[in-house]
C-alpha positions as CSV (number, residue, x, y, z in Angstrom):
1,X,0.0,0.0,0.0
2,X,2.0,2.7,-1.3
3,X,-0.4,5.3,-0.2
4,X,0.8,5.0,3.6
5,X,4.2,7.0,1.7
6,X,2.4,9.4,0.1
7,X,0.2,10.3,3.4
8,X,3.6,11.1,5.2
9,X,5.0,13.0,2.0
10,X,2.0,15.3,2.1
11,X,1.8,15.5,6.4
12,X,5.7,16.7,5.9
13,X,4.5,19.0,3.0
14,X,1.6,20.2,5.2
15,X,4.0,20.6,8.5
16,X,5.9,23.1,6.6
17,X,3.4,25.2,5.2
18,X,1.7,25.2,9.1
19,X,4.5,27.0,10.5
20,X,4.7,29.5,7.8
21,X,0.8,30.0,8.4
22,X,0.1,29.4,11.8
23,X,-3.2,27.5,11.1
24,X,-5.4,25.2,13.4
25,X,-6.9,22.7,11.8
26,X,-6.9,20.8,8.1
27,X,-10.3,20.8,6.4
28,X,-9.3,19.2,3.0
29,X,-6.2,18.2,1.2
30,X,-6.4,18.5,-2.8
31,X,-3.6,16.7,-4.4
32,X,-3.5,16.0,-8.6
33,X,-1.7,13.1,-9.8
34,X,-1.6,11.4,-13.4
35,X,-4.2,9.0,-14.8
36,X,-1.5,6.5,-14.8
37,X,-1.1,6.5,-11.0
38,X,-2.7,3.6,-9.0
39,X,-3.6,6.1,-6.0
40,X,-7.1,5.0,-4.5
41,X,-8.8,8.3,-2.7
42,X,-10.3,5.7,-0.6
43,X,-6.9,4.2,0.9
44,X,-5.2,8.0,1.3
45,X,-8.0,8.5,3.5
46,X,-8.1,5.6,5.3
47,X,-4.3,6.0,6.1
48,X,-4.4,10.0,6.5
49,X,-6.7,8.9,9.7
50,X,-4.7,6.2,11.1
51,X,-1.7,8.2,10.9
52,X,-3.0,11.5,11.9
53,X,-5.2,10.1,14.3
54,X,-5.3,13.1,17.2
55,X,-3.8,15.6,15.2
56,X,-5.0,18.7,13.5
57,X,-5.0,16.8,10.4
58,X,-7.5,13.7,11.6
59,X,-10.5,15.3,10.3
60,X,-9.2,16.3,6.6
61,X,-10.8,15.2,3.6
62,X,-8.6,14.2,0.5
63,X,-9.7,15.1,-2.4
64,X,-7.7,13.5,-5.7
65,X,-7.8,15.2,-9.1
66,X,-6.6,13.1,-12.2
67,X,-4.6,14.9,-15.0
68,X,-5.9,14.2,-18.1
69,X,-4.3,11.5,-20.4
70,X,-1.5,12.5,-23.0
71,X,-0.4,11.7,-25.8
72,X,3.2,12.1,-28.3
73,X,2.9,11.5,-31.7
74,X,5.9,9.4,-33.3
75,X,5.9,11.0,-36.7
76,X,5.9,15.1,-35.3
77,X,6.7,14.8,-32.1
78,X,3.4,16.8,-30.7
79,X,2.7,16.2,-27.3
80,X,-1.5,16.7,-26.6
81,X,-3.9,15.4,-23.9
82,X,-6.1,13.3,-25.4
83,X,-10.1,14.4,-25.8
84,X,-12.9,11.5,-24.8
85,X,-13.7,10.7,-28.4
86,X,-14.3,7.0,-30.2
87,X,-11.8,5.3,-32.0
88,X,-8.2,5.1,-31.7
89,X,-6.5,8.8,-30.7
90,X,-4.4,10.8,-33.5
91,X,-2.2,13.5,-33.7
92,X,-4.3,17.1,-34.1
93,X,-1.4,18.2,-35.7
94,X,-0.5,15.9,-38.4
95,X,-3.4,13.5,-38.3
96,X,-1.0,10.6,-37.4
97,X,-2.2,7.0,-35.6
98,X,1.3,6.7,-34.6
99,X,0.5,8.3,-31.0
100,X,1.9,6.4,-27.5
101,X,0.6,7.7,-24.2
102,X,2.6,9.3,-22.0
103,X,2.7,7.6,-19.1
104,X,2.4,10.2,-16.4
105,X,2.5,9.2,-12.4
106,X,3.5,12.1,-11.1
107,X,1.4,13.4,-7.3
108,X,1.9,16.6,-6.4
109,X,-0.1,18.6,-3.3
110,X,-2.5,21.5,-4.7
111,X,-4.4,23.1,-2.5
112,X,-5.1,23.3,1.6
113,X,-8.5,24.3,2.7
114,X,-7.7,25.4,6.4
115,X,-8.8,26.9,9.6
């Protein structure tokens, strides 16, 4: 369960911006990570409470926001996220099939909501 690392990433993120701001008491934590990324919102919660458990942060809500997928075209090199649509994705640019997703896994904390 790689989300127990990521809680205590983002309580060490959230530590450091508490003494800058002086604040009470965590209401939510919005983070954004990459379609690609096998976070489940419903584990980061689970181990934000166990591990915070009698701390300002106990009673925080995650909230996770997915990038969008992308893709890079082989023949022009264009890089693009990739619109919902039917079919198999192309390059906007130069109409190509040739397209590979990028495969991006990258978390990063966005926002605190916070007393």
């Amino acid at each position: 369960m790689h989300e127990v690392s990521i809680v205590e990433g983002l309580i060490e993120l959230v530590e450091k911006e508490k003494e800058k701001h002086h604040f009470s008491r965590v209401l939510e934590v919005q983070i954004v990570c990459g379609i690609y990324n096998c976070v489940s919102e419903e584990n980061l919660e689970f181990c934000l409470k166990t591990v915070a458990k009698g701390t300002y942060l106990e009673t925080a809500k995650i909230t996770v926001n997915r990038l969008p997928e992308r893709f890079s075209c082989q023949s022009c090199a264009h890089e693009f996220p990739q619109e919902v649509k039917e079919g198999e994705p192309c390059c906007p640019k130069c109409g190509s099939l040739g397209v590979l997703p990028l495969l991006n896994s990258e978390i990063y904390l966005d926002k605190l909501e916070v007393e």
